[in-house]
N, C-alpha and C positions, 0 to 999 in steps of 0.2 A: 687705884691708890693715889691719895694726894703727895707731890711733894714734899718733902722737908724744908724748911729753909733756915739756913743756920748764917746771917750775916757776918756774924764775925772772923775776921782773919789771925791767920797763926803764921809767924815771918816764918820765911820759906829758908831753910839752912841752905844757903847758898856756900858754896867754896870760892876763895877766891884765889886767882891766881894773874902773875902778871910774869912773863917771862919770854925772850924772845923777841918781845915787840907785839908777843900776845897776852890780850887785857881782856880777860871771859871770868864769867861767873857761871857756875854748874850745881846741878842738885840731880841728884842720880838714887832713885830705888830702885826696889825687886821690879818697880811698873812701868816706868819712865825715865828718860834724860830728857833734863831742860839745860837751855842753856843760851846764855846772853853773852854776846861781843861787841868790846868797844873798837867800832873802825878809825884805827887811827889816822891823823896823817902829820907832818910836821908845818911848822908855819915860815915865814921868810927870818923869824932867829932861830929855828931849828929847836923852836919846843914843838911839843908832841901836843896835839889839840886833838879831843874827838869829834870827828864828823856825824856820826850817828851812830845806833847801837841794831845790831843786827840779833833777832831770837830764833830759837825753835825747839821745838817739844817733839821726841820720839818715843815711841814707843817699845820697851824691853818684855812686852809679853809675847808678840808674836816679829818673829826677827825677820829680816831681810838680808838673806845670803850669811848669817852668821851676826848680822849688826843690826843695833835698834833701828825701828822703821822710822823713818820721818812721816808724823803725823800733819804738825801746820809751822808755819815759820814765816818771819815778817822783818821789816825794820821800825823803829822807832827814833822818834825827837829827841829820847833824856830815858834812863833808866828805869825812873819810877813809872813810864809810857809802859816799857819793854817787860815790866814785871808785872804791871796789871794784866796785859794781855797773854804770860804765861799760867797768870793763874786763872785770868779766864777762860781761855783753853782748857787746861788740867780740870776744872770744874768739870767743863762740856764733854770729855773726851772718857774719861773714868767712872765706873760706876759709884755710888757715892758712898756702897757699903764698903769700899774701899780705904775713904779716910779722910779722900784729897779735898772734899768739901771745904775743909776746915780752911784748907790753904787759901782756894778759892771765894767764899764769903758769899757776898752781893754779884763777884765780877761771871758769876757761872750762870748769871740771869741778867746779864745785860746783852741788850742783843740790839744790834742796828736795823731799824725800820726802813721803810720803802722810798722815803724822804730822804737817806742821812742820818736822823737822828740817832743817837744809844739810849737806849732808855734802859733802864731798871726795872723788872714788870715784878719782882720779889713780891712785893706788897699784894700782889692781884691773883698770885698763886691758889686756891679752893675757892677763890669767889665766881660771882655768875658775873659774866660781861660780854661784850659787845665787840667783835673784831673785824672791820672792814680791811678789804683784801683786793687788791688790783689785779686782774688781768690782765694778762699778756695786750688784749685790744683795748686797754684803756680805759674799761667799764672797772666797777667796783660792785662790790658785794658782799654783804654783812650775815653776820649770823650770831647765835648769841646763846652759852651755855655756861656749862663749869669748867676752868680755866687750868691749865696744868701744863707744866713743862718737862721734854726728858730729850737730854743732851741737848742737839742745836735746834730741835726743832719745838713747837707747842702744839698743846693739844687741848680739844675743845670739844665734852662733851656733851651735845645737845640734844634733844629729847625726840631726837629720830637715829644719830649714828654718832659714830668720834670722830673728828678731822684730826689730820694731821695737818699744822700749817707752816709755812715756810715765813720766818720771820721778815725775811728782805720784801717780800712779797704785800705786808701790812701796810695800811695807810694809819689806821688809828687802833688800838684798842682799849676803850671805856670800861668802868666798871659801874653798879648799881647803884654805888651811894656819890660818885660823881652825874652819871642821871638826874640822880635825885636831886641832886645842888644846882645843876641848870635850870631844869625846869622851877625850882622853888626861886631862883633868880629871876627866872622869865614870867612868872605868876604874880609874884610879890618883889617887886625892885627894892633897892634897900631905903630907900625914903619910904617906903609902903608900912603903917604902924601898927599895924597888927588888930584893928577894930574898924570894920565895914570898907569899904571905898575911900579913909581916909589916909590924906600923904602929910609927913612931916617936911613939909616945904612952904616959903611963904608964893602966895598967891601971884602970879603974874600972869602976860597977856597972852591970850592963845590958851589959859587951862580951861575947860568950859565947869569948873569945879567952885566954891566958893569958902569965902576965909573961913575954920573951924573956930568950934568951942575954945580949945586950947590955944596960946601964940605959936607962930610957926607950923600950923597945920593947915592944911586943901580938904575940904570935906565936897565930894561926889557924889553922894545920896540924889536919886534921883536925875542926874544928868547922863545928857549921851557920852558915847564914850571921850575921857582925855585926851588928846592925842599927846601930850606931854608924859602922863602920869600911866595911859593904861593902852598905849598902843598894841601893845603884843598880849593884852589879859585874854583870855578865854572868853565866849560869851559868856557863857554860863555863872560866872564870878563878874560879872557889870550888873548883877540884879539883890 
């Protein structure tokens, strides 16, 4: 069964409360406590500045010792840092017949690649694609099915078994109609005009092509390959 993907977010009813010298924001159901703190500290006039915002999401279905469990928990630069990564947790952690989707949006399908990056792979959910994967010895290795995610992990289809794959572990993952756009990149470059060997470029030295019909056109009929205009073509499209 494919995914759902519902991007949109629903603000998450935080509580707020500042007392003490404690500055937290909490959202508590029958499933879950989240919950975000501002660390304060005071400056050389004795105002209160925060230094960062510390989170974390427990879990209230299955308890520890009587108390929610602590599921994941982190810090954060600024608030809006510390609430995207509660709800992308709550996304990842929750089944989604549950509700918490909604909270969560996009942020339960961004996941950090093997580079660094976060990517949002939303968009790439029932399609056929392409995911290279690094080893532990530094080799890579691709495979290429229908694409699907459930909680932290993805999963891929392909027309021998299901992987299960570990996002950190990714170098790239492609999908079909990006394929597509490469290759039609690398076949036809964007001066290429859509009729025979002819480029919309004017003539200069080194093309072994010659002025066209039209102004501003290279027509190649007949010549060996461009090295300008058709380095990377196929043979099969030089004739």
């Amino acid at each position: 069964m494919t995914t759902t993907v519902d991007a949109t977010e629903l603000a998450i009813p935080w509580t707020y409360t500042d007392e003490a010298g404690m500055v937290q924001w909490s959202w508590v159901t029958e499933h879950l406590a989240a919950r975000i703190v501002a660390v304060v500290s005071a400056d050389a006039t004795g105002n209160r500045v925060i230094r960062y915002y510390h989170w974390e999401l427990a879990d209230r279905m299955r308890l520890n010792q009587g108390m929610p469990r602590l599921l994941v928990e982190g810090d954060a630069s600024s608030f809006e840092q510390a609430e995207s990564l509660v709800r992308e947790h709550v996304g990842k952690c929750y089944d989604p017949r549950l509700g918490y989707r909604r909270y969560a949006g996009s942020h339960a399908f961004t996941f950090e690649l093997s580079s660094g990056e976060r990517k949002d792979i939303s968009g790439l959910i029932g399609s056929e694609v392409t995911i290279t994967v690094v080893a532990s010895d530094g080799s890579t290795r691709s495979w290429r099915g229908d694409f699907d995610v459930s909680g932290y992990r993805w999963r891929l289809r392909t027309s021998e078994r299901i992987l299960d794959i570990t996002p950190e572990h990714v170098v790239s993952i492609t999908d079909r109609s990006a394929h597509a756009a490469e290759a039609a990149r690398i076949t036809h470059p964007d001066s290429y005009s859509g009729v025979g060997r002819i480029y919309r470029e004017d003539f200069r030295a080194g093309c072994t092509g010659r002025p066209g019909f039209l102004p501003q056109t290279v027509d190649h009929a007949g010549a060996t390959r461009c090295p300008i205009h058709e380095s990377t073509l196929p043979d099969h499209l030089l004739h």
